[in-house]
N, C-alpha and C positions, 0 to 999 in steps of 0.2 A: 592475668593470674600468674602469681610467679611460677617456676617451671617446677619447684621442689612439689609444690601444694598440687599443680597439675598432675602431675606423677600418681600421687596418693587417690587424684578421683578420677579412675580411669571411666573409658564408656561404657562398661558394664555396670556401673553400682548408678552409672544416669542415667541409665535403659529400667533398671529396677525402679526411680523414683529416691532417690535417698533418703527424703524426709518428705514424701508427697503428703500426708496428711500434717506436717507442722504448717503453721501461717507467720508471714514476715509482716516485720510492722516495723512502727519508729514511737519513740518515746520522749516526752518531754525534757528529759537530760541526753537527749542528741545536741539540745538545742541551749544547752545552760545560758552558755553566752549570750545569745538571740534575746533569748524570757530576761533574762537579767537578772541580778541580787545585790546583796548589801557588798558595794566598789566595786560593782559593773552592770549599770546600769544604762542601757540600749535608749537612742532617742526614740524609735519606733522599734518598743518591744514587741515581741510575739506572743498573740494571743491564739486561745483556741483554736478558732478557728482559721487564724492563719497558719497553726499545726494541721490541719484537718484538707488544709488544701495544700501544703507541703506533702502529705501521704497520696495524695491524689496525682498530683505532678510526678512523684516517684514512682507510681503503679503500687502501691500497697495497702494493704485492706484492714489495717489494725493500728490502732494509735495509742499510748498507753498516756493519759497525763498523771504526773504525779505531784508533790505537793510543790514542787517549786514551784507549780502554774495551779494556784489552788482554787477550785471551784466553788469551794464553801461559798464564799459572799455573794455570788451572782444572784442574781434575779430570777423568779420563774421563765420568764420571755427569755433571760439571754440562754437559761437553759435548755430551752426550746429548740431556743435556735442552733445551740451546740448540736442536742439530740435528733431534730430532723434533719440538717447538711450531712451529719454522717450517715444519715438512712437514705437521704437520696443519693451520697455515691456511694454509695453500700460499702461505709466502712465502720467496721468494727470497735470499739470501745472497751477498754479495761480503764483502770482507775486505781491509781496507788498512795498510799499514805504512810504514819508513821504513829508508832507507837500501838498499845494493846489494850489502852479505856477503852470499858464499853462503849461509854456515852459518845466517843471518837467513832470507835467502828460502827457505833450504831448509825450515826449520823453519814458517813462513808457508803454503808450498804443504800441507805436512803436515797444518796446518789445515784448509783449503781442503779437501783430501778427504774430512777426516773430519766437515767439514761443508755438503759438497756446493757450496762456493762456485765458481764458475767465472770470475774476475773476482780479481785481486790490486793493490790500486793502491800506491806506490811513489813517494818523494820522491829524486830522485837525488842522493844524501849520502856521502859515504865514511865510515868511524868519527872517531868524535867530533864530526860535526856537518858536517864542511867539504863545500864545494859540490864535488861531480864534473867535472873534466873530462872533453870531450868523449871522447879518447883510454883513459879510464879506464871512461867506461860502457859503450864499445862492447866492452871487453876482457870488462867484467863481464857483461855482458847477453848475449854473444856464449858464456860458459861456462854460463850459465843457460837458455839457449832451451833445447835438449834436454830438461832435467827438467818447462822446462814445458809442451811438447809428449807428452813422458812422464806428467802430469800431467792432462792437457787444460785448465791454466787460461791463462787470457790475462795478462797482466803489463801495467801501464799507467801511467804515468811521469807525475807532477802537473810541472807546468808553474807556473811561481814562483820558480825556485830558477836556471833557464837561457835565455836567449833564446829564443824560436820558432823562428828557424831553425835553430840549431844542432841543437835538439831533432827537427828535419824531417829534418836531415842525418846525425844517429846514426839515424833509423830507415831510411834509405832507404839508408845502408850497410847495415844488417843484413836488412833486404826479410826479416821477419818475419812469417804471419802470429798470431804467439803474443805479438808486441808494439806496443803502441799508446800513447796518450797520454789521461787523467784531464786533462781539462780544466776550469778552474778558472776563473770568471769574472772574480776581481778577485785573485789573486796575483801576476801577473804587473807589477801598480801599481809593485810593491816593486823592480822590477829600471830603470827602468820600461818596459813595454809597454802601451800602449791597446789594451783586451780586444777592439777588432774585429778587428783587424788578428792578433793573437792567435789569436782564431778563426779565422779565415779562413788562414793558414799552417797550421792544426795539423787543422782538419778534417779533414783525407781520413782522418787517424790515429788517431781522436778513438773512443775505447771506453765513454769514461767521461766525466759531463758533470758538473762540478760546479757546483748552480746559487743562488748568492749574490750578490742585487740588495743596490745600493748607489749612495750619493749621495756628490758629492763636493762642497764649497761651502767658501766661502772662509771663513776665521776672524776673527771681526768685526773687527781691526786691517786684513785686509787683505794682509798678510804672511803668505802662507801657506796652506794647506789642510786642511778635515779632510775625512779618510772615515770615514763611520759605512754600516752594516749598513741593510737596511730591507728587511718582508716581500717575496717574491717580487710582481711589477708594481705597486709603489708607489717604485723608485724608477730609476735613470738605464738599468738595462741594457733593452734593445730586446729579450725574450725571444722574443717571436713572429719577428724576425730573425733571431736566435740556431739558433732550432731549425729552421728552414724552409731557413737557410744550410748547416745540420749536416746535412740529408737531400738538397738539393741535392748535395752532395759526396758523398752515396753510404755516411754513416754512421748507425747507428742505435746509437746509446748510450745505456747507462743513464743516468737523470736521476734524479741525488740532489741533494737539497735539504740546501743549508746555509745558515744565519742566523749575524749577527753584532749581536746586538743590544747596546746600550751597557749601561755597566754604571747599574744604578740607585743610589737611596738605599740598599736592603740588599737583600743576597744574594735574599730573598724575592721583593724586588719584580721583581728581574732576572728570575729562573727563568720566576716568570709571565708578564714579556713576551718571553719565550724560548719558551713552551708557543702564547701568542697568536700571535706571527709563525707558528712552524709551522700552527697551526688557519686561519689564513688564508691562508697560502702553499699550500696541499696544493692548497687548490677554484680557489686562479686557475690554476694549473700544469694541472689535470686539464682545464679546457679544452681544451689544444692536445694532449695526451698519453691520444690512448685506448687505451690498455691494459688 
């Protein structure tokens, strides 16, 4: 642990438990690289279940797949098989997608039960990609709470795609508690929002924590910026803020880990510093996250 971050979590807030009631996990875009996509494509991709024993070999109880590793097409059996290996090493299931059709999220929840996930995360998109307006989610979400109360899963809106506060103001119109907010430490760059202030608006809402440290430094002309990816407490985000902020507000969220590592010379060498971030990201996080 570097010594600045050490300083900040002294043995008293560890003796209290800092975030003993959150749960750490890893999520399917730890592994972008690994699963593959369209111009990088893995010869031995990653599937489910070899997510499922990567959570096992890291000691962690919660796995989140999202659409890059999409379960839709599977088979009853291979479902099965997803859904009983995580019940025999008792690990936990969320499930994430994209966009706000019913017939999507219906189809999602359907998932969801038949593999015990209680947690459904959600990019607020209309069809074909375009960003939701506020007017249009609260329509959507407002015809969807029902099922997923009927369900019992929770629904949780990643944060990137709409300002914080409008995002505070569709939830606090619909004073759900079947809906909340996937929070996401550095998507929000994109629109842009500074991930404290971020945080700090979306807290009380906050289900779902999505936790991707990263550096931003200027681009040697000077003109400009890059952000790159970096394991968890190696680089700019204040994690021990972050999480001690999120329980102050009275939420306890799942903490899935996502990496954005740069790309390498070849596919190979990425994956592996994709495998490395995660192996060192898991033991700085389990620090503050007794689960």
């Amino acid at each position: 642990m570097h010594a600045a971050v050490a300083a900040r979590y002294d043995s008293s807030e560890k003796k209290r438990g800092l975030i003993g009631s959150m749960k750490l996990g890893i999520g399917t875009y730890a592994y972008m690289w690994s699963i593959g996509f369209p111009g990088a494509h893995s010869e031995k991709p990653l599937g489910a279940l070899d997510l499922l024993s990567r959570a096992r070999e890291l000691g962690v109880g919660l796995v989140q797949i999202g659409p890059n590793l999409p379960l839709d097409g599977l088979s009853s059996a291979d479902l099965s098989a997803i859904a009983d290996r995580a019940d025999k090493w008792g690990i936990q299931l969320e499930l994430a997608t994209r966009g706000l059709a019913n017939d999507q999220l219906g189809s999602q929840l359907a998932l969801c039960k038949k593999l015990g996930a209680k947690l459904l995360r959600t990019i607020p998109e209309m069809d074909g990609g375009r960003v939701a307006t506020p007017a249009e989610i609260v329509a959507r979400l407002r015809s969807i709470t029902p099922v997923l109360a009927a369900s019992k899963v929770k629904l949780a809106l990643e944060n990137g795609k709409i300002p914080a506060e409008q995002l505070r103001h569709i939830l606090e119109t619909l004073a759900s508690s079947w809906l909340g907010i996937t929070l996401d430490t550095v998507n929000s760059l994109a629109i842009p929002e500074g991930w404290r202030e971020v945080a700090k608006i979306l807290a009380p809402y906050t289900l779902c924590l999505h936790v991707k440290d990263f550096i931003v430094q200027r681009a040697w002309h000077m003109m400009g910026f890059i952000v790159e990816g970096r394991p968890a407490g190696r680089g700019q985000l204040d994690i021990p803020w972050l999480l001690n902020m999120l329980k102050s507000a009275g939420s306890s969220p799942s903490v899935i880990l996502e990496v954005w590592p740069p790309e390498q010379k070849t596919l190979q060498e990425t994956i592996a510093l994709e495998h490395s971030w995660v192996s060192e990201s898991i033991p700085y996080l389990r620090q503050f996250i007794l689960d």
